[in-house]
SEGU-199401 format. One record per residue (C-alpha): x, y, z. Coordinates in steps of 0.2 Angstrom, whole numbers, plus 5000, padded with zeros to 4 digits. Each point is the difference from the previous one (the first is absolute). Example, Ala and Ser with C-alpha at 12.3 -4.5 7.8 and 13.67 -1.06 7.14 Angstrom:
! SEGU-199401
REC|5062|4978|5039
REC|5006|5017|4997
***
This chain:
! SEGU-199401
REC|5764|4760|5629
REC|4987|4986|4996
REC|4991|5007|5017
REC|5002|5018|4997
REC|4992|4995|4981
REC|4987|4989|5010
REC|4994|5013|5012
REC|4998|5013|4986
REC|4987|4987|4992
REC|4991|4997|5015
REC|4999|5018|5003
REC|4993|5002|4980
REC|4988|4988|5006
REC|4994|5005|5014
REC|4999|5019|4992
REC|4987|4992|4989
REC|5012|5000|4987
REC|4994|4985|4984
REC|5008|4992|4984
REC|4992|5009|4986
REC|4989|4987|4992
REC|5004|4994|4984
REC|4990|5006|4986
REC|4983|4990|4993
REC|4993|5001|4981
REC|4986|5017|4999
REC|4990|4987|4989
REC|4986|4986|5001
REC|5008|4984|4998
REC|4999|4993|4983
REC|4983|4986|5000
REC|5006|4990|4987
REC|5022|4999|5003
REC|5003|4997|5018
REC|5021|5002|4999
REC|5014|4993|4987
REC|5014|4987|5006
REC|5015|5002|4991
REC|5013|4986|4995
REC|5014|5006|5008
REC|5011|4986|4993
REC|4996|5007|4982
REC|5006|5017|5002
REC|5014|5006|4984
REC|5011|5014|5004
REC|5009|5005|4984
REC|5009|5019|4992
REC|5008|5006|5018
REC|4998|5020|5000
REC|4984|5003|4988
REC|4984|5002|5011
REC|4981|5003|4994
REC|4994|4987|4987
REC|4986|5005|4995
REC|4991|4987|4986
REC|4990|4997|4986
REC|4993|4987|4987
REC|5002|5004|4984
REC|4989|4992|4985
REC|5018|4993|4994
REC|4997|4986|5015
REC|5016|5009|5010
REC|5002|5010|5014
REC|5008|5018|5000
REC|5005|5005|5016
REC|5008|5018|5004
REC|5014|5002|5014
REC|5009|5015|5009
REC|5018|5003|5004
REC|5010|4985|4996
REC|5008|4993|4987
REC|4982|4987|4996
REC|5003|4981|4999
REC|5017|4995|5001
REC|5005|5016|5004
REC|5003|5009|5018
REC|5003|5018|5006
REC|5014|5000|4989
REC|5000|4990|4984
REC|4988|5009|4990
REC|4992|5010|5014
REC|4987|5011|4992
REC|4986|5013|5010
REC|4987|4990|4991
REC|4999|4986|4986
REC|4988|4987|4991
REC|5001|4982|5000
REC|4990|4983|4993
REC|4997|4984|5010
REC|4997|4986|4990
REC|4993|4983|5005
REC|4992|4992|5014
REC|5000|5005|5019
REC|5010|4982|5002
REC|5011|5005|4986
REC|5003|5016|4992
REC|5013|5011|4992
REC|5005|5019|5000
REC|5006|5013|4990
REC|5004|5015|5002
REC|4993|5011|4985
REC|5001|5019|5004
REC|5016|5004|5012
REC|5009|4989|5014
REC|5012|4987|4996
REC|5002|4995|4980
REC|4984|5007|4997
REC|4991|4999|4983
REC|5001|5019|4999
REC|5006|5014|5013
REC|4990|5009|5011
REC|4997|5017|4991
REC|4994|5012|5016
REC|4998|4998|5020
REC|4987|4999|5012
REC|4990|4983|5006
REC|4985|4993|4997
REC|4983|4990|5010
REC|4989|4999|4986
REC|5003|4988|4983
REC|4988|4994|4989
REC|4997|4990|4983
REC|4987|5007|4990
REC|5000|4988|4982
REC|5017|5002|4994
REC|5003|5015|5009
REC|5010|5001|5016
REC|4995|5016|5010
REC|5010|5006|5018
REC|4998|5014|5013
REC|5014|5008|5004
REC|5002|5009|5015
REC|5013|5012|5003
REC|5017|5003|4993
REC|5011|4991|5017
REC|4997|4994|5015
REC|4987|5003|5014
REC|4991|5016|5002
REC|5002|5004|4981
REC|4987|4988|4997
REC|4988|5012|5008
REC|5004|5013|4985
REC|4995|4991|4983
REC|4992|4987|4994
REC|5003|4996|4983
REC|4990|4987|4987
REC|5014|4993|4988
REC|4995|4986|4987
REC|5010|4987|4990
REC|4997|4992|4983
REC|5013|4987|4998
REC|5001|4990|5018
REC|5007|5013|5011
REC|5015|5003|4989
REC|4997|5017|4997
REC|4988|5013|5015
REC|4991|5016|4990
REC|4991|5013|5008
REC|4980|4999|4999
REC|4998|5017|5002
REC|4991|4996|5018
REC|5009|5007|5015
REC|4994|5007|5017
REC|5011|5011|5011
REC|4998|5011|5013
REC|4993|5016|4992
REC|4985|4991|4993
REC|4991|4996|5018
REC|4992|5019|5004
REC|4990|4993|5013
REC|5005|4982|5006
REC|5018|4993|5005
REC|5008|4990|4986
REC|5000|4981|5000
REC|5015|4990|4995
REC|5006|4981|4992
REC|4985|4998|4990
REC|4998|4980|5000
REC|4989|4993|4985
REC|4984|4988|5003
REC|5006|4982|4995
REC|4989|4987|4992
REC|5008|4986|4985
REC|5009|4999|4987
REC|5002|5018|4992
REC|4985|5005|5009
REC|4990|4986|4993
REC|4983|4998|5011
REC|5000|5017|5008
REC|4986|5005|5005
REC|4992|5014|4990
REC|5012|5012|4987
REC|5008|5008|5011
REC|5019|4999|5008
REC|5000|5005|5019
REC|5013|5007|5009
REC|5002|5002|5020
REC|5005|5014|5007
REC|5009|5000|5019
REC|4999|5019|5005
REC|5012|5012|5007
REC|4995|5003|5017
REC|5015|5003|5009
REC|5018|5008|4993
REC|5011|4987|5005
REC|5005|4983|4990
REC|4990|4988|5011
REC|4983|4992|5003
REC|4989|5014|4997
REC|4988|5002|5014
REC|4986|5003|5001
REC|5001|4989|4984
REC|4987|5005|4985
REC|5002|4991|4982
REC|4988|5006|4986
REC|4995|4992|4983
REC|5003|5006|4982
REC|4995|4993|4984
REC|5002|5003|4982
REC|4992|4991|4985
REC|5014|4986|4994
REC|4998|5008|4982
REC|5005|5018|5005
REC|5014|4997|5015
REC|5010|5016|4992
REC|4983|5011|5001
REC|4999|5012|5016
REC|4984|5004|4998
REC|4994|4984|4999
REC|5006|4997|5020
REC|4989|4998|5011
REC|5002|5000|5019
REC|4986|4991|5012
REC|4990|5011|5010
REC|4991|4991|5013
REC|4979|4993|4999
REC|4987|5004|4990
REC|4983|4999|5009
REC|4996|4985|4994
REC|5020|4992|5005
REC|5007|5004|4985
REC|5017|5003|4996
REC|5002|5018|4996
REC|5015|5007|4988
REC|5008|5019|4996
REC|5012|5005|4989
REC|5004|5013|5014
REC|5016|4991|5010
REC|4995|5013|5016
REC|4985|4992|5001
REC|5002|4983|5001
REC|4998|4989|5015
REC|5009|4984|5009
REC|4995|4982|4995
REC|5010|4995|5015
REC|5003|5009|5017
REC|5010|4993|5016
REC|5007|5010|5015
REC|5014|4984|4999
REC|5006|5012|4985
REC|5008|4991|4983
REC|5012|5005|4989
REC|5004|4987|4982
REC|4987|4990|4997
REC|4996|4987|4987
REC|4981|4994|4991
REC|4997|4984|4994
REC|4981|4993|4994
REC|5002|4982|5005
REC|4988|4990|4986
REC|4998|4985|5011
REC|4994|5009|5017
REC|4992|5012|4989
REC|5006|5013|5010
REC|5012|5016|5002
REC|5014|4998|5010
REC|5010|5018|5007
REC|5016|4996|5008
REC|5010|5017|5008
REC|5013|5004|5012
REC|4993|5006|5016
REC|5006|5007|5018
REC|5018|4999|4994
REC|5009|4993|4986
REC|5014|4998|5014
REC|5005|4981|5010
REC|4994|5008|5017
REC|4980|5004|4996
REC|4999|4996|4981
REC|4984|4992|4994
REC|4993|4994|4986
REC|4981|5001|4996
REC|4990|4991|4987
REC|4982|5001|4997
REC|4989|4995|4988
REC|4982|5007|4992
REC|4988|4996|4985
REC|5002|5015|4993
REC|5016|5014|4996
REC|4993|5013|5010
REC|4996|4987|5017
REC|4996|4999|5012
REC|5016|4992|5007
REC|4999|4983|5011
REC|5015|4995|5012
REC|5008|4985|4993
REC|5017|5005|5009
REC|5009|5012|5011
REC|5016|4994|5005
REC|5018|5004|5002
REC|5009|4990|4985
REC|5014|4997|5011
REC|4987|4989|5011
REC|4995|4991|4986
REC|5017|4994|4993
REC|5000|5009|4985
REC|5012|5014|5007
REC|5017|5001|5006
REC|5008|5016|4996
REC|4997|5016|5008
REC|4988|5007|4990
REC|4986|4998|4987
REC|4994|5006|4984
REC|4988|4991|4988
REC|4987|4985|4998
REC|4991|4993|4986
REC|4993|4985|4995
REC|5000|4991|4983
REC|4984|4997|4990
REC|5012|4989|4988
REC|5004|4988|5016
REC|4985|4999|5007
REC|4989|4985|5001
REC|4986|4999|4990
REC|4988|5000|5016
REC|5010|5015|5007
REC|5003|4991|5014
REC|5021|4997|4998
REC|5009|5016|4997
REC|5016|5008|4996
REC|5005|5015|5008
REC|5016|5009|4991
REC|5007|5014|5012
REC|5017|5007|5008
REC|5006|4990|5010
REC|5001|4988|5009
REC|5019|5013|5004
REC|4997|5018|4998
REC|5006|5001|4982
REC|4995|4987|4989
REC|4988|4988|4989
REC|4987|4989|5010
REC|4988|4986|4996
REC|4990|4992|5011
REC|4986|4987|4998
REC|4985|4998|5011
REC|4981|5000|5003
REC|4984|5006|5005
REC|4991|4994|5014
REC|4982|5002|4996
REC|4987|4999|5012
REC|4988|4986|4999
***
């Protein structure tokens, strides 16, 4: 048997037949971060079950992190299992504490509808969440919801915002809406408006979209539950200025890559004074799943390569698939330089933290 496999291969071989290389990042290589190191030996695996995490910092000091079927912390894929739910992390990155405050295991408050969100954000005392679909997978291709709370995530309402299907005459739909991060209840943003990243629908199926397109909306921060006040971007003025339309067919992508993505994350990272994209790419599966970071001076790019890698290569991974990456403004350095990243993993179904750095070119 091992020679009738053997003369198969050389026959491949000799036919002309090759490996399929593996894939390389679409973009310029980033000339200020030349890679990231992560600490393997600092990776906390907690809440078995729940995957996405997306986070935020709120003006309170805390964290609010949202999470998708599982029961949160201290719970699993049974004890408080819930589609989605809300939760606060208190503390440092060396010592913190969880609680479960909307759904999962002996929350604060249950979970008062379905769905999942990517996109969490602290605006003053307000707490403000994209929700995307009513269940798993494809539904998230179908709505996207804006839902805000006034009392710490206790309680969701409705904004009145909401994006389905019907509303794109001329464009496909995007989905998992993922907010802009900068400090402390928005504190230091840069101008008075919230940004939200938009990964588009360009194929059916619930996988790395590919080609892969994400596009850019932003709202003023006083008028989040306005539709009028949207407004999408739109490419370059003459003079390389960002243009914006309150038409959703007529906006354009901020980020392009025939690597595809799917959920991605946007963090402004004070220190490096720069924006940092992270999104799945290839797959989301072991076998050929990537994860790309990049980084640019301003929302719209352009994109620089700071990483393509498999996560699995890197350490961070060991179950069979992946889902989410952010990183944590709260647990950053000062200089930028040492940063928290809080994702699935590092098993398919469950929080992460990891702590590493940049490498910046000299």
């Amino acid at each position: 048997m091992r020679c009738f496999y053997l003369g198969i291969l050389f026959c491949a071989l000799l036919a002309g037949c090759e490996t399929k290389p593996p894939p390389v990042s679409q973009h310029a290589k980033s000339d200020v971060i030349s890679g990231m190191e992560f600490d393997l030996d600092s990776i906390v695996s907690m809440a078995p079950g729940s995957d996405n995490w997306v986070v935020t910092w709120a003006a309170d000091g805390e964290q609010y992190t949202s999470w998708g079927d599982g029961g949160g912390f201290d719970g699993d894929n049974k004890r408080g299992r819930v589609s989605f739910g809300v939760a606060r992390i208190d503390g440092d990155v060396d010592n913190f504490t969880t609680t479960n405050i909307w759904g999962g295991y002996k929350s604060q408050a249950p979970a008062q509808f379905t769905g999942k969100s990517y996109g969490i954000i602290a605006l003053g005392e307000t707490l403000w969440m994209w929700r995307t679909g009513n269940e798993s997978e494809d539904s998230a291709f179908k709505t996207q919801e804006l839902l805000f709370s006034s009392d710490n995530a206790k309680h969701w309402q409705a904004s009145g915002i909401k994006f389905t299907v019907n509303d794109f005459k001329h464009s496909n739909p995007f989905f998992a809406p993922t907010f802009l991060q900068f400090g402390p209840g928005y504190k230091d943003s840069r101008d008075g408006y919230v940004y939200s990243y938009l990964p588009e629908v360009t194929e059916s199926v619930w996988d790395v979209q590919q080609p892969g397109e994400i596009s850019l909306m932003r709202v003023p921060r006083d008028a989040m539950d306005v539709r009028e006040r949207y407004e999408f971007f739109a490419g370059f003025s003459a003079h390389g200025q960002p243009v914006w339309t309150t038409d959703v067919d007529k906006r354009g992508s901020v980020f392009s890559d025939e690597n595809g993505i799917m959920r991605t994350a946007v963090t402004y990272n004070a220190g490096l004074q720069r924006y940092l994209l992270v999104t799945q790419q290839v797959s989301r599966f072991k076998k050929d799943g990537y994860m790309g970071v990049y980084e640019a001076v301003e929302p719209w790019g352009p994109w620089r390569t700071v990483l393509f890698e498999s996560p699995w290569k890197l350490g961070i991974q060991n179950g069979e698939k992946t889902v989410f990456w952010n990183f944590s403004n709260k647990w950053a350095s000062e200089n930028g330089r040492q940063f928290v990243m809080i994702y699935t993993g590092p098993g398919s179904d469950s929080f992460g933290l990891v702590q590493g750095r940049f490498i910046l070119k000299e």
